[in-house]
KELUMTI-666905 format. One record per residue: x, y, z of N, C-alpha, C, CB in turn; residue number from 1. Coordinates in steps of 0.2 Angstrom, whole numbers. Atoms other than C-alpha are relative to their C-alpha. Glycine has a CB too. Layout:
residues N
<node n_x="X" n_y="Y" n_z="Z" ca_x="X" ca_y="Y" ca_z="Z" c_x="X" c_y="Y" c_z="Z" cb_x="X" cb_y="Y" cb_z="Z" pos="NUM"/>
...
END
This chain:
residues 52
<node n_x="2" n_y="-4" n_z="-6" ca_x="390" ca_y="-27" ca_z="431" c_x="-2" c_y="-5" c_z="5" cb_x="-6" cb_y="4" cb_z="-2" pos="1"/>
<node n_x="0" n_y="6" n_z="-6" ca_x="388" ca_y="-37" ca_z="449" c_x="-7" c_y="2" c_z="3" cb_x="8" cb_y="1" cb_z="6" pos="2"/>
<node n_x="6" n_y="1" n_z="-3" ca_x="373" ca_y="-39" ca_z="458" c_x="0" c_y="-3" c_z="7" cb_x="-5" cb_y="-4" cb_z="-4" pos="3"/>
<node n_x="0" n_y="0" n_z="-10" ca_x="369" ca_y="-39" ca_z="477" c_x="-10" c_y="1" c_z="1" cb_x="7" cb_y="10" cb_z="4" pos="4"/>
<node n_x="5" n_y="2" n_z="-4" ca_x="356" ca_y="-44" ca_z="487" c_x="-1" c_y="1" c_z="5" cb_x="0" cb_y="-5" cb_z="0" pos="5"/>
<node n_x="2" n_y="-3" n_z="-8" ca_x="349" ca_y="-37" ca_z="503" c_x="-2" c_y="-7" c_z="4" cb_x="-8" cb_y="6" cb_z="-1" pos="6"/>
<node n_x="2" n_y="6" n_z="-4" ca_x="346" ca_y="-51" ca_z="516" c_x="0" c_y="1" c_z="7" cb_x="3" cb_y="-7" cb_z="-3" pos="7"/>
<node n_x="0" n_y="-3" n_z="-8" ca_x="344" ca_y="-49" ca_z="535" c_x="4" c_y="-4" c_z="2" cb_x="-5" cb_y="1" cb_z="5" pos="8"/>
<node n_x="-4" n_y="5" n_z="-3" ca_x="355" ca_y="-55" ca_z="546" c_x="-1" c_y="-5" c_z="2" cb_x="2" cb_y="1" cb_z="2" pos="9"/>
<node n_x="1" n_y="5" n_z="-2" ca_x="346" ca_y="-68" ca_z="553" c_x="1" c_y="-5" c_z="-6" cb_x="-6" cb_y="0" cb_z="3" pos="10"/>
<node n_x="0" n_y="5" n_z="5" ca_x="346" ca_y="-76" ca_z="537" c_x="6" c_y="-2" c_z="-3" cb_x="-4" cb_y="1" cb_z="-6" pos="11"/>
<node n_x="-5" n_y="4" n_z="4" ca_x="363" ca_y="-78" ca_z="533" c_x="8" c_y="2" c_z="5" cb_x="-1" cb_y="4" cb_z="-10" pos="12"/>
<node n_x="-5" n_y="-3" n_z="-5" ca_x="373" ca_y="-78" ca_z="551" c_x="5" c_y="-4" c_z="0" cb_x="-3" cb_y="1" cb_z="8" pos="13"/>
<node n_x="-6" n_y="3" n_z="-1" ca_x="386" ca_y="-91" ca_z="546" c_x="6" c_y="5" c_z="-4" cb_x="-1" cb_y="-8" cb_z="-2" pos="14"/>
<node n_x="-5" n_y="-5" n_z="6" ca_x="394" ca_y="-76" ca_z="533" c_x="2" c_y="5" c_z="6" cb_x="-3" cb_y="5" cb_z="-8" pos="15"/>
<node n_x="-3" n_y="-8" n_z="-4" ca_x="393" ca_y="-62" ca_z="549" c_x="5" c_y="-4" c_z="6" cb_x="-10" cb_y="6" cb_z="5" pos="16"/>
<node n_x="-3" n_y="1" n_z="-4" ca_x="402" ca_y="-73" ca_z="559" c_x="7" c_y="-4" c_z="-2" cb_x="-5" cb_y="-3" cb_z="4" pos="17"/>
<node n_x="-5" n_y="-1" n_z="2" ca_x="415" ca_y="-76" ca_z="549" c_x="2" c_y="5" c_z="0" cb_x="1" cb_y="-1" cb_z="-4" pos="18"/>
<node n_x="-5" n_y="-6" n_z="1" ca_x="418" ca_y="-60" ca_z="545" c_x="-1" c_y="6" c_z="8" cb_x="-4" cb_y="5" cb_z="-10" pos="19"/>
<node n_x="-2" n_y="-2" n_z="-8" ca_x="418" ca_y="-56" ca_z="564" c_x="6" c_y="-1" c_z="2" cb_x="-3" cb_y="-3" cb_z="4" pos="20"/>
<node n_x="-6" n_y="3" n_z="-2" ca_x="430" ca_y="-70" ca_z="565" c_x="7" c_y="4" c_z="-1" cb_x="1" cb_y="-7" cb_z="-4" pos="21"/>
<node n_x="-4" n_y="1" n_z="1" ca_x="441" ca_y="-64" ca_z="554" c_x="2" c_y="10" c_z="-1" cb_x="1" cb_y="-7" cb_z="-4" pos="22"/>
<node n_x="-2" n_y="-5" n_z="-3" ca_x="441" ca_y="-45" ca_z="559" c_x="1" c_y="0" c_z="6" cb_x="-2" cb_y="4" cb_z="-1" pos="23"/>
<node n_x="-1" n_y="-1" n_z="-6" ca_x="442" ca_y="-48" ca_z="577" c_x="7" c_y="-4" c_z="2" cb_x="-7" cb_y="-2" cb_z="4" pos="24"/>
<node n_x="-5" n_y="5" n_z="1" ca_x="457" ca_y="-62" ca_z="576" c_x="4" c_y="2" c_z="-6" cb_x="-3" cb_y="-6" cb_z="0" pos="25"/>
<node n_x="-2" n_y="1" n_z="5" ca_x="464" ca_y="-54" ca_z="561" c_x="3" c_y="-2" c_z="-4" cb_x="2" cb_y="2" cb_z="0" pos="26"/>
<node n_x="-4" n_y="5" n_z="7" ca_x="466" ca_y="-66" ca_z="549" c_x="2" c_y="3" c_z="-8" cb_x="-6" cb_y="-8" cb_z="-2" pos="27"/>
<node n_x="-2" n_y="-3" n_z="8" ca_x="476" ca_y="-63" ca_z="535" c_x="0" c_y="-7" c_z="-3" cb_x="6" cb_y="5" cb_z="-1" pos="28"/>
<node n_x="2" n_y="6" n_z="3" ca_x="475" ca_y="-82" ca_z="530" c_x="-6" c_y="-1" c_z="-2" cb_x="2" cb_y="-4" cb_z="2" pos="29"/>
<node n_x="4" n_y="3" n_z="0" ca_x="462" ca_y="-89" ca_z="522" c_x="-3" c_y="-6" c_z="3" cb_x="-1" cb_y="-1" cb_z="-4" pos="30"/>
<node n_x="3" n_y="5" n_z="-5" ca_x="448" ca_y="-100" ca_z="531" c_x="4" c_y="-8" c_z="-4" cb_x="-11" cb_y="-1" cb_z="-1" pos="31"/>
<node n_x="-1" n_y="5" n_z="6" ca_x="453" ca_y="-113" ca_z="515" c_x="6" c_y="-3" c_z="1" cb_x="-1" cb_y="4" cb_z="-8" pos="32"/>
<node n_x="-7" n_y="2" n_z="0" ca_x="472" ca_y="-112" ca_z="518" c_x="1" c_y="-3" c_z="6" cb_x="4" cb_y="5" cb_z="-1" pos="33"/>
<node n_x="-2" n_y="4" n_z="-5" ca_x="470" ca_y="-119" ca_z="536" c_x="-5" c_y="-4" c_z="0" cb_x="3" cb_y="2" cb_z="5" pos="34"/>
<node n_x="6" n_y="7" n_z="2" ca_x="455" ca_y="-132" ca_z="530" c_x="-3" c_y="5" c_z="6" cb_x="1" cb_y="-12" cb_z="1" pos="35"/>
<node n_x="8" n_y="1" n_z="-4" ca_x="442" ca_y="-123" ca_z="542" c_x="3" c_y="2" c_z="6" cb_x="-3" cb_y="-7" cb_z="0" pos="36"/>
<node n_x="-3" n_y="0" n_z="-5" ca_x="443" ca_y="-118" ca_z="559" c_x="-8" c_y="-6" c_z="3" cb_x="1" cb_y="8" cb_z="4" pos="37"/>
<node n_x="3" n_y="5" n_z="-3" ca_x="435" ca_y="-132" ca_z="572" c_x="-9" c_y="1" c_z="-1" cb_x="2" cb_y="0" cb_z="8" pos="38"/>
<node n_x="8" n_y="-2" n_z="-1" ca_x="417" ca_y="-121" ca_z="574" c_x="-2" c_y="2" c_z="-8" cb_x="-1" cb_y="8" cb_z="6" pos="39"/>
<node n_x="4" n_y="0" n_z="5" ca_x="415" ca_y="-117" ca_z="558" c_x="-1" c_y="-5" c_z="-5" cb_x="1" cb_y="4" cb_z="-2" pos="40"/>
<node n_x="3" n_y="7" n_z="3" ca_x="414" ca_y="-135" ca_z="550" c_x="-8" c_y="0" c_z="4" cb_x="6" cb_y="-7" cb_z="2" pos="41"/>
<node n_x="4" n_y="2" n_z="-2" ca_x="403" ca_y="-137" ca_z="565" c_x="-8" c_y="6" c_z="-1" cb_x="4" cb_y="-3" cb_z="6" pos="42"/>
<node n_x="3" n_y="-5" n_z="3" ca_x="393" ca_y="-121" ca_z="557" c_x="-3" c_y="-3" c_z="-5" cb_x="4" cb_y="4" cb_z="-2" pos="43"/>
<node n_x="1" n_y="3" n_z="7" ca_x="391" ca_y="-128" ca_z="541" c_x="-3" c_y="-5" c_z="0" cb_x="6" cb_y="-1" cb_z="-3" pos="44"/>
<node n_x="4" n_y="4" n_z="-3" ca_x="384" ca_y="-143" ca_z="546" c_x="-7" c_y="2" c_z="2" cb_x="5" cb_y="-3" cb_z="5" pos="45"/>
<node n_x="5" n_y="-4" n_z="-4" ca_x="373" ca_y="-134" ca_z="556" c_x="-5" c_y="4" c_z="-4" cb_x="3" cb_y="4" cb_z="6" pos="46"/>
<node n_x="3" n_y="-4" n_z="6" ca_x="366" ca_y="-124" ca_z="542" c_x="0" c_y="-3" c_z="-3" cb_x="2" cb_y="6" cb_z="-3" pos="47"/>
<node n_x="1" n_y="5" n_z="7" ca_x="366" ca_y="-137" ca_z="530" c_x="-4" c_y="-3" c_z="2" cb_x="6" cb_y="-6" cb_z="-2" pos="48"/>
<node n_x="4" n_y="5" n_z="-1" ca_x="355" ca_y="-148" ca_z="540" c_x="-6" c_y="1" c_z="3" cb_x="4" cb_y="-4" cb_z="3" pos="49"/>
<node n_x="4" n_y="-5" n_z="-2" ca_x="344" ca_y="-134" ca_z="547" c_x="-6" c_y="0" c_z="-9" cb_x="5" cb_y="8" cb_z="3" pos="50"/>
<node n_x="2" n_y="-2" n_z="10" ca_x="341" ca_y="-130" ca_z="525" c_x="-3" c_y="-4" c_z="-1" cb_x="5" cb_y="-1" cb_z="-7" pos="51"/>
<node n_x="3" n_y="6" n_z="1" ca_x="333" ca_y="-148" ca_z="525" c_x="-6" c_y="-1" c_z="-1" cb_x="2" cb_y="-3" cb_z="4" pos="52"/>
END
């Protein structure tokens, strides 16, 4: 059985803005299959180093 987790959004805005991305631009590729778009490396980074 799967387990889910309530969390706000402020806490976890690099997932809502993916999945903005990739309803608003319809991606049907994965982020994975084209390594990443430019802003969200620089995302990721940015929430990595914020965690610290």
């Amino acid at each position: 059985m799967g387990c889910f987790n309530l969390v706000l959004t402020e806490a976890n805005t690099l997932a809502t803005e993916i999945a903005t991305s990739v309803t608003r631009d319809r991606r049907t590729q994965s982020y994975v299959a084209y390594k990443g778009l430019v802003w969200l490396e620089a995302r990721i980074i940015q929430e990595a180093t914020a965690a610290r």
